[in-house]
C-alpha positions in Angstrom: -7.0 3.6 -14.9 -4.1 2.0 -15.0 -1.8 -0.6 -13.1 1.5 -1.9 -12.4 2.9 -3.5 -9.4 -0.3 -1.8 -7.1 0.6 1.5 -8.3 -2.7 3.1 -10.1 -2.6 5.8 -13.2 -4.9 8.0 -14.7 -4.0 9.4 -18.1 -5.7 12.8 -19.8 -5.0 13.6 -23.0 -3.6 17.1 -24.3 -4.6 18.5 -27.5 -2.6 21.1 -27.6 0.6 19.2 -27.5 -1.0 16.1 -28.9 0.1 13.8 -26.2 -1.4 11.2 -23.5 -0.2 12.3 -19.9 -0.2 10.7 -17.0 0.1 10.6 -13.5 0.5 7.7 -10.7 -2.5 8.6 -8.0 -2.4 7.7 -4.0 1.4 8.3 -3.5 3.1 11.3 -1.8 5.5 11.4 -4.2 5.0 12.7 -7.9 5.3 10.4 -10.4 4.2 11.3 -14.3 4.6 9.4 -17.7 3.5 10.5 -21.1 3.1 8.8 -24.7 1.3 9.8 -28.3 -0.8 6.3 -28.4 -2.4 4.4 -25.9 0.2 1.1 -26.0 3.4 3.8 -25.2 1.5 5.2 -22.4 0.9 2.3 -20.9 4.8 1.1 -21.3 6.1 4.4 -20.2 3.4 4.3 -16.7 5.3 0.7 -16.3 8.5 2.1 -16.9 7.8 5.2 -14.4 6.6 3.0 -11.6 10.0 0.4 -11.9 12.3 3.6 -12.4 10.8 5.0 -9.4 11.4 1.5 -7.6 14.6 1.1 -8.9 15.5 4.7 -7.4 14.3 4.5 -3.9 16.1 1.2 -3.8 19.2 3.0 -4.9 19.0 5.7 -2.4 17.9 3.2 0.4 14.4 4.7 0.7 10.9 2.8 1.2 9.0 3.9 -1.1 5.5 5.4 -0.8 2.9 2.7 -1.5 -0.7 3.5 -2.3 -3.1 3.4 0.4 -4.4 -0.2 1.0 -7.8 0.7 2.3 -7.7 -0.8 5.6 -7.2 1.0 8.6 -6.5 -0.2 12.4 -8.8 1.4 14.5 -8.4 0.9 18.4 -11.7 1.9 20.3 -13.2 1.4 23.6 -14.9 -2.0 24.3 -18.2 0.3 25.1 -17.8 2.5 22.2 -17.0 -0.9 20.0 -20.4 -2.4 21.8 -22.3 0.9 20.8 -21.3 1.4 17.1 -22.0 -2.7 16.4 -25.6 -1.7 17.8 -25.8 0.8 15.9 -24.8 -0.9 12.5 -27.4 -3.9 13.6 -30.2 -1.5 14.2 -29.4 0.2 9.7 -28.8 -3.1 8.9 -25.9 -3.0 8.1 -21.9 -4.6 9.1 -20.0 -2.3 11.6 -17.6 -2.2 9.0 -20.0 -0.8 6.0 -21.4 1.6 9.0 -18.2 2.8 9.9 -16.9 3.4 6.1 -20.3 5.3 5.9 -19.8 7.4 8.2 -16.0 8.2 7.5 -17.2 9.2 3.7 -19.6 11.1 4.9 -17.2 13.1 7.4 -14.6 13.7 4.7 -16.5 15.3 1.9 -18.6 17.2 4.4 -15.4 18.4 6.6 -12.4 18.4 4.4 
């Protein structure tokens, strides 16, 4: 994996052409790179990420930033009460609970 100002690559390597290709992950927006060693890989995935910078900052546009992680989440103060109960009762921090429980709900229920 790479990375370069928070933006994250993965590289896969083509035989048939004989080249490393990559791709920037967690973004809306496609971004790609390619090199025939490992060193010009990495310096074209640096070079992709600033070019795409330098373009949305061209066109005026914010660009699209990898997902952080964290997310807001607004409950009731007797559902709050509830899930922290439930968390104490595995062990566990409401926040470890809660991530749980989202991972579970994705891969099950795409």
């Amino acid at each position: 994996m790479l990375e370069h100002r928070g933006y994250r690559g993965v590289v896969i390597f083509d035989d048939e052409a004989g080249l490393l290709h990559g791709e920037v992950v967690d973004t809306r927006d496609v971004i790609t790179f390619q090199g025939s060693s490992v060193s010009e890989v990495q310096q074209a995935f640096r070079d992709s990420v600033d070019e795409y910078l330098a373009i949305c900052s061209e066109r005026g546009r914010e660009p699209d930033r990898p997902y952080s992680g964290r997310i807001a989440l607004r409950l009731p103060p007797r559902v709050h009460r509830a899930a922290a109960a439930a968390a104490r009762t595995e062990r566990k921090s409401l926040n470890a609970w809660l991530s749980e429980l989202v991972v579970t709900a994705v891969r099950t229920d795409p």
